[in-house]
VOKEVO-822768 format. One record per residue (C-alpha): x, y, z. Coordinates in pm, 1 decimal. Layout:
BEGIN
        x        y        z
        X        Y        Z
...
This chain:
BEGIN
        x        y        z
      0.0      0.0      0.0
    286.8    250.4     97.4
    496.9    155.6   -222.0
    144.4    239.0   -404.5
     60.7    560.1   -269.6
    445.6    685.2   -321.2
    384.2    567.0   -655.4
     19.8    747.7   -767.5
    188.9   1046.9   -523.8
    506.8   1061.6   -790.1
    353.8   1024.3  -1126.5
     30.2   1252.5  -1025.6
    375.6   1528.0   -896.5
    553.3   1438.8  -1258.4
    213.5   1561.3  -1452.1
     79.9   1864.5  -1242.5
    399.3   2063.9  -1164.2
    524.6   2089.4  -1558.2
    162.8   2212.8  -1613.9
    163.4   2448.8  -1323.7
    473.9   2606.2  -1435.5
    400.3   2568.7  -1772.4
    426.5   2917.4  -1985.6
     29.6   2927.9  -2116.7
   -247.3   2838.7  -1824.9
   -458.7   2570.9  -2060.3
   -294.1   2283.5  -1983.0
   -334.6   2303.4  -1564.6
   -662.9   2438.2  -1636.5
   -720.0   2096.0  -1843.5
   -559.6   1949.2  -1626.1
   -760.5   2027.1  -1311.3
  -1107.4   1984.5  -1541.8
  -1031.1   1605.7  -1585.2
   -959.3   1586.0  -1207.5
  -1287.7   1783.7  -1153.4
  -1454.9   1550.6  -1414.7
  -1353.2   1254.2  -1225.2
  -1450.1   1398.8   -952.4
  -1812.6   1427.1  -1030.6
  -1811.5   1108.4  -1207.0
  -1755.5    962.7   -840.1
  -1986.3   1227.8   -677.3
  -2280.3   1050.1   -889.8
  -2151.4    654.6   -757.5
  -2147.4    798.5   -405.4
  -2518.0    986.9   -458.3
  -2664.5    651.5   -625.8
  -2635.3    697.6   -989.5
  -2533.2    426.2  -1186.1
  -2206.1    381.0  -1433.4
  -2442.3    581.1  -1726.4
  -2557.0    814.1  -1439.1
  -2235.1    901.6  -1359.1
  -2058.8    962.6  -1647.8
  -2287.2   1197.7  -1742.7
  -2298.9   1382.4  -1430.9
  -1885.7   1424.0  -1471.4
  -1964.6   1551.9  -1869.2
  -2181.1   1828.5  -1714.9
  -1968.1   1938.0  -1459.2
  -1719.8   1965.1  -1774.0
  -1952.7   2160.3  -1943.7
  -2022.0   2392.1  -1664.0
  -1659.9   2400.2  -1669.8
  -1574.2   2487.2  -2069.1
  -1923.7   2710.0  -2072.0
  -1752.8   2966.5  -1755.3
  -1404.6   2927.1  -1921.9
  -1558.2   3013.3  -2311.9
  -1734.9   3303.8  -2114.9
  -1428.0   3452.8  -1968.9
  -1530.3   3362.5  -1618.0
  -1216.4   3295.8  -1548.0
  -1067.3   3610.3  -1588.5
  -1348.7   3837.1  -1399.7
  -1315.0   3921.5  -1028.3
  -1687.7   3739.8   -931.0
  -1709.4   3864.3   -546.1
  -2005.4   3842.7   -549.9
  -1965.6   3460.6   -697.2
  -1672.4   3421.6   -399.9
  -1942.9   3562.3   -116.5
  -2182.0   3338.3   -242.2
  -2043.2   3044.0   -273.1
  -1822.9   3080.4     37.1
  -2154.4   3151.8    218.4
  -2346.7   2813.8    169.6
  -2015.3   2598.9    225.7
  -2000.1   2731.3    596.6
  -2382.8   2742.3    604.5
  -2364.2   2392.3    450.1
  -2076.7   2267.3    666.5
  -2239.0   2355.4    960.5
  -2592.8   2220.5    925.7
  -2470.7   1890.7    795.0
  -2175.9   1831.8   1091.2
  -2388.1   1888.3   1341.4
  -2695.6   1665.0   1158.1
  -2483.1   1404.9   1154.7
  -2477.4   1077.5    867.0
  -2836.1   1015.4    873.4
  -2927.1   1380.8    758.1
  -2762.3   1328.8    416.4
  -2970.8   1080.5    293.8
  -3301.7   1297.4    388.8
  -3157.5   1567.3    120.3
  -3364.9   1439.0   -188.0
  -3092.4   1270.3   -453.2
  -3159.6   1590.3   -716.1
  -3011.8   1813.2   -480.0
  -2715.1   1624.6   -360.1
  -2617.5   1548.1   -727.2
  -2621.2   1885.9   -839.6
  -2453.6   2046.3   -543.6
  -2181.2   1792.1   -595.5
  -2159.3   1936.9   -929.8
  -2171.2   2290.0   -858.8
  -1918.8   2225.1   -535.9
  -1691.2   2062.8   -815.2
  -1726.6   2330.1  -1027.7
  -1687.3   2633.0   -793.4
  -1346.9   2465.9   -726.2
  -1240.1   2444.1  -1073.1
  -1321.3   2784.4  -1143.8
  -1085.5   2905.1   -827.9
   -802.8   2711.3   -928.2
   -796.8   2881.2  -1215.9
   -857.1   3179.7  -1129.9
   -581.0   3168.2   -884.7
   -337.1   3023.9  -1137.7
   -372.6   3356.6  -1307.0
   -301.9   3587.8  -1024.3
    -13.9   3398.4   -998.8
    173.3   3062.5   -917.1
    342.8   3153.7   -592.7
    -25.2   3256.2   -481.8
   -191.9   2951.2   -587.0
     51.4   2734.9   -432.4
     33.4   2920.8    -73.6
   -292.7   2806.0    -73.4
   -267.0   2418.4   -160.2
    -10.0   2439.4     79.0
   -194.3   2552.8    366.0
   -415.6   2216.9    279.4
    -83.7   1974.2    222.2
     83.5   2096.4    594.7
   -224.7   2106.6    736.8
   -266.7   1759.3    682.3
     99.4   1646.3    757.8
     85.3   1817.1   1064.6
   -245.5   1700.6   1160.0
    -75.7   1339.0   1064.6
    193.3   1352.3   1300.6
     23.0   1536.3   1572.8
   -259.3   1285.9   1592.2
    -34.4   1027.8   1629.9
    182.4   1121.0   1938.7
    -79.5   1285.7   2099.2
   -405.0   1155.8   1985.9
   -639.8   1175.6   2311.5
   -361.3   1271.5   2563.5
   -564.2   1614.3   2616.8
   -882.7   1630.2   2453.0
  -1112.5   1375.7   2637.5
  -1341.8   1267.8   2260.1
  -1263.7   1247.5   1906.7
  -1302.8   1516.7   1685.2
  -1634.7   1366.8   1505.6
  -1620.8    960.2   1642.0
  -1961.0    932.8   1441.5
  -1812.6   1073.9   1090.4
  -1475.4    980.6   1126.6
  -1332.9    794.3   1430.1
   -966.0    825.4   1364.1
   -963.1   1238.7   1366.6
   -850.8   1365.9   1696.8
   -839.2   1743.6   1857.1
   -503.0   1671.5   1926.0
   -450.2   1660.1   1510.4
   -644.0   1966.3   1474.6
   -412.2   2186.3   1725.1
   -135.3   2025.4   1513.9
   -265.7   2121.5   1201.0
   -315.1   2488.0   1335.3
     32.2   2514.4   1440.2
    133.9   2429.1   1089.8
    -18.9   2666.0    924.9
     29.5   2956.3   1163.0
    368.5   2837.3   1122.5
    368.7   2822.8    716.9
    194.5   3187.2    681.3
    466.4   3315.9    880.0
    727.3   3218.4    686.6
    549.6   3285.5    359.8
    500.9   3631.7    380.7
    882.2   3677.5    526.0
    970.3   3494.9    246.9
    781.3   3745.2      4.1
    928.0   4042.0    175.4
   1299.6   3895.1    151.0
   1296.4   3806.7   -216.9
   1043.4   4084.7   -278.5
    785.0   3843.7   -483.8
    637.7   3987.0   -792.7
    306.3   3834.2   -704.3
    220.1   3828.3   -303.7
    115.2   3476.1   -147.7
   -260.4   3442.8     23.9
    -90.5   3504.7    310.6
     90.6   3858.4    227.0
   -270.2   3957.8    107.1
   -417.1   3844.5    433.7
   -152.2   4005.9    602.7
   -195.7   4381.2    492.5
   -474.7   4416.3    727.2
   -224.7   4301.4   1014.9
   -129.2   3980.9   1149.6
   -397.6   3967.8   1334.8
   -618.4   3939.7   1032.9
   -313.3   3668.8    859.8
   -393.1   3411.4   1186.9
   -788.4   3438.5   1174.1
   -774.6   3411.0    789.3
   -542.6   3077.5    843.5
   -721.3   2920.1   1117.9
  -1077.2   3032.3    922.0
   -931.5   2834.0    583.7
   -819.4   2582.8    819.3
  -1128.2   2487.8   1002.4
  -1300.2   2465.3    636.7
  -1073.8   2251.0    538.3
  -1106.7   1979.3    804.9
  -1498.9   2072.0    767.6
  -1430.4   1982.2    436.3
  -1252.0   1665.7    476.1
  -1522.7   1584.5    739.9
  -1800.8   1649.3    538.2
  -1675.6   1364.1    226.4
  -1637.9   1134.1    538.2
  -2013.3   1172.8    643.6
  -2112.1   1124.5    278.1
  -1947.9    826.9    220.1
  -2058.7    693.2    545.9
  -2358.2    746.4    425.2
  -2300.6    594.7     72.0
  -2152.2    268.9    255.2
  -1792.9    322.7    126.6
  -1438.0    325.5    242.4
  -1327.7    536.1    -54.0
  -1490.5    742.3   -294.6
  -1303.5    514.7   -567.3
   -964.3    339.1   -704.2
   -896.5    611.9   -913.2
   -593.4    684.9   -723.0
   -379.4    332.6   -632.2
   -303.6    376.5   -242.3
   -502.9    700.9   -226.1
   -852.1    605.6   -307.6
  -1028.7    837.0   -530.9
  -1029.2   1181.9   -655.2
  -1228.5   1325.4   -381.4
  -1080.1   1189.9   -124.5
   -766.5   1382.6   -239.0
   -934.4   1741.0   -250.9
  -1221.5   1731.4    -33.5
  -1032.2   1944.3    187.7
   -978.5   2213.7   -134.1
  -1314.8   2185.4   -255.4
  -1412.8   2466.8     25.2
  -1103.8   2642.6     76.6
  -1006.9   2724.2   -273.9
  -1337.4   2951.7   -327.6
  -1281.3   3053.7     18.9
   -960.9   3176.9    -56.7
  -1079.4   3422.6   -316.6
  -1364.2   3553.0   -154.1
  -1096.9   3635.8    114.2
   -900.6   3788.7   -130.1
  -1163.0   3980.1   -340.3
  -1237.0   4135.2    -12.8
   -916.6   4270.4     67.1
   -760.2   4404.7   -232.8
């Protein structure tokens, strides 16, 4: 399983980074549509939609996808798209963590199915969007997702329960402690930090999330971080419920080692539109 996941981890690393860095922005932005694709393509197995089902729920997230990108969506500010859409995820977050695993399958299957597809979408459309402000601002915020969970990995580990009396979420997802969460903050206070000293000492052409969230104050840099934080592990709690709900370990094999597609940005699919509303707001 480990030789797998380093593996998929490798060859997925060998294929995004020459497209990230890549001179013209089509080929991440095709990139991350296939991902997307596949993404809603398991979003329909995990809401009850057969093979036919789901392929064409993943060819009309791809639509959604080419229509905003023929329309120049990509290249608009939309804060009022950002504020939106940032909006129902903690409004959606909320209601469903504290509902619990029976409350998904109450929401009627039409519903589920197309927020999956619009959740997908919204996603897509932020990657891309923050591929053209810039790489080095794009990649502060998958970051914050990546240390967050390595942190939250090795935290959880050494001191899983030795404060915090109860799991995280036992009923969603037993193996998450508090202990991982304070671990996971650390990191990322930690990362922002060093980001934006790192912008200010080579004088970056175009600022990081975090110099943006810093020119507020710091102040504003650590509630941003912690905010895109807790989102994130809402996020990755939130695919848990669903496919507790759906009966599943893993949203697929897509991935050898790491399950499926979702399971690999669940924790992006809010904070990526997060982070631009953030950032719409204070520039």
């Amino acid at each position: 399983m480990l030789a797998q996941r380093v593996v998929t981890a490798l060859v997925l690393l060998a294929i995004v980074l020459p497209a990230l860095w890549y001179p013209s922005t089509i080929p991440f932005a095709l990139l991350v549509l296939a991902l997307v694709a596949a993404g809603a393509w398991e979003w329909g197995r995990l809401s009850g939609l057969g093979q036919a089902g789901s392929w064409a729920l993943g060819a009309a997230c791809s639509v959604l996808c080419g229509a905003s990108w023929a329309l120049g969506l990509v290249e608009r500010a939309l804060t009022l798209l950002w504020l939106l859409g940032g909006g129902l995820w903690v409004l959606a977050v909320v209601w469903l963590l504290r509902a619990g695993v029976p409350a998904w399958a109450r929401i009627p299957a039409a519903a589920r199915r197309v927020a999956g597809v619009l959740a997908l979408w919204l996603a897509w459309l932020a990657v891309v969007q923050a591929q053209h402000v810039g790489s080095n601002f794009l990649l502060s915020v998958l970051l914050l997702v990546w240390v967050a969970d390595i942190f939250a990995y090795f935290a959880g580990r050494a001191l899983g329960l030795r404060f915090a009396r109860a799991r995280l979420a036992p009923a969603i997802s037993p193996g998450k402690s508090w202990e991982g969460v304070w671990g996971a903050a650390l990191g990322v206070l930690l990362l922002a930090g060093v980001w934006v000293a790192a912008d200010a000492h080579w004088q970056a052409a175009v600022p990081s999330f975090y110099t943006r969230m810093a020119q507020p104050g710091w102040w504003f840099l650590a509630l941003a971080a912690l905010f895109m934080l807790a989102m994130g592990v809402a996020g990755d709690l939130l695919e848990s419920l669903i496919k507790r709900s759906a009966g599943v370990k893993d949203s697929s094999g897509l991935l050898p080692g790491h399950g499926g597609v979702l399971d690999r940005v669940d924790a992006l699919l809010p904070t990526l539109p997060l982070a631009m509303m953030l950032t719409r707001l204070t520039t």
